[in-house]
C-alpha positions in Angstrom: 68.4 -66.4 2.4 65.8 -64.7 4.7 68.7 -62.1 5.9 69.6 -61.4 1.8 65.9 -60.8 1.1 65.5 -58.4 4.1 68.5 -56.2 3.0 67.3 -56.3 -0.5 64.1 -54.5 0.5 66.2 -52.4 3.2 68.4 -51.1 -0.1 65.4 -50.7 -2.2 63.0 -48.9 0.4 66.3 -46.5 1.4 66.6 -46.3 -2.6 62.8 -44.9 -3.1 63.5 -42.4 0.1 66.4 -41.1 -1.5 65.3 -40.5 -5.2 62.0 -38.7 -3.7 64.1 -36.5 -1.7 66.1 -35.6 -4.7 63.1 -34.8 -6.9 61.3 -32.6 -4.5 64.2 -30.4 -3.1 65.8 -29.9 -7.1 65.6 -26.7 -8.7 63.2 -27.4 -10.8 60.8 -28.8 -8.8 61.7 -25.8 -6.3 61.0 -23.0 -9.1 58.2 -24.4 -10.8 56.3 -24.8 -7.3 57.3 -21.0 -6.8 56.0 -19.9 -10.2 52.6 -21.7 -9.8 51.6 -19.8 -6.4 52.9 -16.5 -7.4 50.9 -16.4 -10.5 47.9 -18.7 -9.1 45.2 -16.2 -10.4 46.9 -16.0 -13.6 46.7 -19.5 -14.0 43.2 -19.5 -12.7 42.0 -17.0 -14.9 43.0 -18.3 -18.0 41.3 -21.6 -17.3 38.4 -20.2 -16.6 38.1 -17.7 -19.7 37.9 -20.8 -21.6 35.0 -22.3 -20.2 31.8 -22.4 -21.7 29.0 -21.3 -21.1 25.7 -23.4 -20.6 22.0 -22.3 -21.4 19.5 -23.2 -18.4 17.2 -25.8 -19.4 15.3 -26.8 -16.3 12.7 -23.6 -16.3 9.6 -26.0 -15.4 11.2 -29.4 -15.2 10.5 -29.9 -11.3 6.3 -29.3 -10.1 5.9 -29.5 -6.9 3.1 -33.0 -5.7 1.1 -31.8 -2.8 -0.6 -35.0 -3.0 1.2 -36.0 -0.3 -0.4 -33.9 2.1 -3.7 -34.3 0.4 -3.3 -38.1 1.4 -2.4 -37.5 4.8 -5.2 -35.1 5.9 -7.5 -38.0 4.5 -6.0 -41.5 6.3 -7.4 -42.0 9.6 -5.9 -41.0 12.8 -2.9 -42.3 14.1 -3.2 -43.9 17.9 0.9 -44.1 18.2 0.8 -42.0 21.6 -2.7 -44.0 22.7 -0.5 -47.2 22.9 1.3 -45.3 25.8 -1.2 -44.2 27.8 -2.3 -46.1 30.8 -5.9 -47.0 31.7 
């Protein structure tokens, strides 16, 4: 039973192989790759041409907080590097 299952999925893995070998070397699938990358900027152009086109509407949106820095020049030293040093 083991050995039936085994070719089963032998057949069927060979089968997938095969059909995807087919598709991508047809001559369809051949001709229509050649069309879209000689006329790639044909293609691309008339995609973009129908785009449309946004207003801005962030003028103002972001403000800059210097409160940050405000806040730091007020805290109270920092004694990181003092831990280091040796008496």
């Amino acid at each position: 039973m083991k050995k039936l299952i085994n070719i089963l999925f032998f057949i069927i893995i060979i089968f997938f192989f095969f059909n995807t070998f087919k598709f991508y070397s047809s001559k369809k699938n051949i001709e229509t790759k050649d069309y879209n990358r000689n006329n790639i900027d044909q293609i691309i152009n008339t995609k973009i041409t129908n785009l449309p086109f946004l207003a801005n509407d962030t003028h103002n949106v972001i403000e800059f907080n210097d409160g940050f820095s405000n806040n730091i020049k007020n805290d109270k030293p920092r004694n990181f590097w003092n831990l280091l040093k040796t008496k």
